[in-house]
C-alpha positions, 0 to 999 in steps of 0.5 A, a space after each residue: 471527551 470519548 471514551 474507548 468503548 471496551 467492545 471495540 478495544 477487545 475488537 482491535 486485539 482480536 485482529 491483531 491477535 489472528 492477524 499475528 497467527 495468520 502472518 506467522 502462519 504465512 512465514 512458516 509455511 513459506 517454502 526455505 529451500 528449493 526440495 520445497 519449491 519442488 514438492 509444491 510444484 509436483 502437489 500443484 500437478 495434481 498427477 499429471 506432472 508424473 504422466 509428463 515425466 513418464 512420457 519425457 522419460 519415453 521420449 528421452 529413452 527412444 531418442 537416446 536409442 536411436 542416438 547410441 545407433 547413428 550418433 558420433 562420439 561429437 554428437 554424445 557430447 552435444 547432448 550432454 552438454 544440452 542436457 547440463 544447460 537443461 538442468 541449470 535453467 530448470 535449477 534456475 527457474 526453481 530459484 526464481 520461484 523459491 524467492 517469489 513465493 519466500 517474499 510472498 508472506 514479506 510482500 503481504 506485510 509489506 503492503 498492509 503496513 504501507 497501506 495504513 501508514 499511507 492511509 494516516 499520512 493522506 489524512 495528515 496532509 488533508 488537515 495541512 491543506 485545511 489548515 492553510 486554507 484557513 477552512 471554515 467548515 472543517 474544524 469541528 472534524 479537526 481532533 477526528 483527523 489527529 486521532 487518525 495521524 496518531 498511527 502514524 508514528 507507529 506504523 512509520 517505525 513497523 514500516 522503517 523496521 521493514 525497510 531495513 530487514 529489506 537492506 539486511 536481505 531478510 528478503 527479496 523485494 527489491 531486487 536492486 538491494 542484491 549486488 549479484 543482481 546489480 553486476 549483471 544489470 546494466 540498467 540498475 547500475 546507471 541508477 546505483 547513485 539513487 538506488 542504494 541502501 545507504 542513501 535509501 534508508 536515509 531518505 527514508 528516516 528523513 522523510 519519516 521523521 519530517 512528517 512525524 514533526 509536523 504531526 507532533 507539533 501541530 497537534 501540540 499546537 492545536 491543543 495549546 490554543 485551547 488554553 491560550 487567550 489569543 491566536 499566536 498558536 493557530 498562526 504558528 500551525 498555519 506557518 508550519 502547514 505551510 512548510 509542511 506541504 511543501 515538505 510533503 509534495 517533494 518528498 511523496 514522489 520520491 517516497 512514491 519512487 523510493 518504496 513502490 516504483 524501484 520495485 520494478 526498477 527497470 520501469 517509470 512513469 512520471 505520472 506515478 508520485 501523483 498517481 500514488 499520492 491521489 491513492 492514499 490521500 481518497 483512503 485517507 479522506 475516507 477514513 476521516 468520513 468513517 471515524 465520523 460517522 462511527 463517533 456520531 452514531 455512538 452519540 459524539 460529534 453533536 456540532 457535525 452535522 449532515 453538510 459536513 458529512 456531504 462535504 466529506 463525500 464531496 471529496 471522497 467522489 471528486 479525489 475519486 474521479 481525480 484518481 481515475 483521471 492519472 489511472 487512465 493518463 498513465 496506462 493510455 500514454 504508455 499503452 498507446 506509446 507501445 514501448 517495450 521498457 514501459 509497458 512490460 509494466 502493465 502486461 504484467 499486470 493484465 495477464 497475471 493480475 486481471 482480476 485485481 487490475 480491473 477490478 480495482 477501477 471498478 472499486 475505486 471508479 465505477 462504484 463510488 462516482 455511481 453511488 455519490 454522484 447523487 447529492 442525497 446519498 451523500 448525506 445517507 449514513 449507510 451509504 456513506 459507509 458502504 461507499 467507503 468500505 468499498 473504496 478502502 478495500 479498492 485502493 488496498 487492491 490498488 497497492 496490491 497490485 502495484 507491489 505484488 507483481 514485482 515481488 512475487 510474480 505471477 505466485 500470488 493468490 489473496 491467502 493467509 499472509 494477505 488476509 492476516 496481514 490487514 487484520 493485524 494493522 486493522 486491529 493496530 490502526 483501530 487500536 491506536 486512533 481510538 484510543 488517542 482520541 480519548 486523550 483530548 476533547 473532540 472539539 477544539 473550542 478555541 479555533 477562530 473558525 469553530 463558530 463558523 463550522 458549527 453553524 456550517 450549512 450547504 
């Protein structure tokens, strides 16, 4: 039975104690009015927004000077009413920036709390698929995998919570939630029949709650077979697996489409329930290799042995390579298609997120096929940990850069919010999976296969 180291408990609360500061941090000093949104403007100057008004104000003063010379009483009207167009846009441009950097401490939350209840929910559909495919090599990692799905109840109701703050306009995420934006967008309203909160948030329950059932009952399942002196209950998980799986892949694309790509509602790709799916589900794989790895260095796990941890970066690689395969399918078709409804989505993202863009490929690409393409590291403690770090912080980017340009346009920077963000539901993910892992032996010793899987060699 593991037990919850008290170093790592105190750990988890410290995260989550300075995630919860940060993010307080990031609401409070989030500008409330448009005088704010002025005042940053003006301070980001650094003087020289004061020199260009002096040189408009000169500019302004010798045009009017020769206008009261030779204008008509028409011409005087023309220039006020040129002048009244000047002041709303510019009253207009200060409230699109007010609601992007008011959404940027909502945006940070939004994004970690997506992330690791995501990250859970890709470990859950690797243990379906195990169980489906009556695995033999991957039992002895089963309570490994539960522990990880423990978060995700917790993160689900953190994350519907979000989802109806979203509905009550605490914020401006999802601009389609607006009906002033909606009357005057033509496009949004050909979708109103999907994209609206009744029947978002219901598919959002529905979805929530289908995953959570087949997280409870399989592991109910799983414990109770334990005790049982016949397999009835290890049939009965691989019957509601199998259901499950089929739940998951038609309700990840429309998760996918309902809480990631309507936050760009005037763009699609068809690709994308894929391309998200593969994202958290590479996350998911390798949250499985870390918790490994970290319970056999302190002395658990005696039956996983080094062929399980090389199969474990087997996946980590090949979901990699898979990831990079939809990345590059989905920006090559529309890049090369050039059509301005599709591909406003990725200038967006190379003009204003270059860096993040990038250096997500790099991250979830370059790094990992390099450094366990070789068979030997892939059995090499530290390497697998380094690997994986990387590749957890580069799908975290990767969601950043889905989710941010749409919300906070080009007023972003990895700051306070984003960073207090991740060590809250860090410290809360850590928290959580540890200490579930406490509540059940870490071997399922009455799997048919778990005599196949202790003995497993590559």
């Amino acid at each position: 039975m593991y037990t919850f180291s008290s170093k790592l408990k105190t750990f988890s609360f410290v995260l989550m104690a300075v995630g919860l500061l940060g993010i307080g941090y990031g609401f409070l000093t989030a500008p409330k009015n448009i005088q704010e949104v002025e005042a940053l403007l003006a301070a980001d100057s650094h003087g020289g927004h004061g020199e260009g008004n002096h040189e408009t104000a000169s500019v302004a003063h010798e045009s009017e000077t020769a206008h009261e010379a030779v204008a008509s009483e028409h011409g005087k009207v023309e220039a006020a009413k040129h002048e009244v167009k000047a002041d709303t846009e510019h009253q207009e441009h200060l409230e699109h920036v007010l609601h992007q950097l008011s959404n940027k401490p909502w945006a940070a939350l939004y994004v970690a709390c997506i992330f690791f209840m995501l990250l859970s929910l890709g470990t859950l559909a690797f243990y379906a698929i195990q169980q489906v495919a009556q695995a033999g090599w991957s039992p002895v990692l089963f309570r490994v995998m539960q522990g990880i799905t423990a978060y995700l109840p917790v993160g689900s109701v953190i994350f519907f919570i979000i989802l109806v703050l979203c509905g009550l306009h605490f914020n401006h995420l999802f601009i389609w939630l607006d009906p002033e934006v909606v009357k005057h967008d033509e496009l949004i309203q050909t979708k109103a029949g999907f994209l609206n909160f009744p029947f978002w948030i219901v598919r959002a329950a529905v979805f929530l709650l289908g995953w959570n059932l087949y997280r409870y009952y399989s592991r109910k399942n799983c414990l109770a077979q334990d005790e049982s002196d016949d397999n009835s209950f290890y049939k009965k998980n691989f019957n509601y697996s199998a259901g499950f799986l089929v739940f998951f892949i038609v309700t990840e694309s429309i998760m996918s489409w309902d809480w990631i790509m309507s936050i760009d509602p005037h763009w699609f790709s068809t690709l994308f329930g894929w391309y998200v799916f593969a994202s958290f589900f590479v996350s998911g794989i390798t949250m499985i290799a870390m918790v490994t790895v970290y319970l056999k260095s302190r002395g658990y796990l005696e039956n996983v042995n080094s062929s399980h941890i090389h199969d474990l970066a087997k996946f980590m690689f090949g979901i990699s390579v898979f990831w990079t395969y939809l990345w590059f399918s989905q920006f090559m078709l529309i890049w090369y298609a050039n059509i301005p409804e599709e591909i406003t989505y990725f200038i967006t993202r190379i003009q204003e997120y270059n860096l993040p863009f990038f250096g997500a490929v790099a991250m979830n690409f370059l790094f990992p096929v390099l450094i366990l393409i070789n068979t030997d590291f892939k059995r090499i403690t530290w390497i697998l940990v380094m690997a994986g770090i990387v590749i957890l912080l580069g799908h975290y980017i990767d969601f950043f850069n889905m989710i941010m340009p749409g919300t906070v346009g080009s007023s972003w920077f990895i700051g306070v919010p984003e960073i207090a963000s991740v060590l809250f539901f860090l410290g809360l993910f850590i928290f959580v999976v540890f200490t579930a892992l406490t509540k059940a032996p870490l071997l399922p010793k009455r799997n048919p296969f778990i005599e196949e899987s202790k003995h497993f060699h590559y």
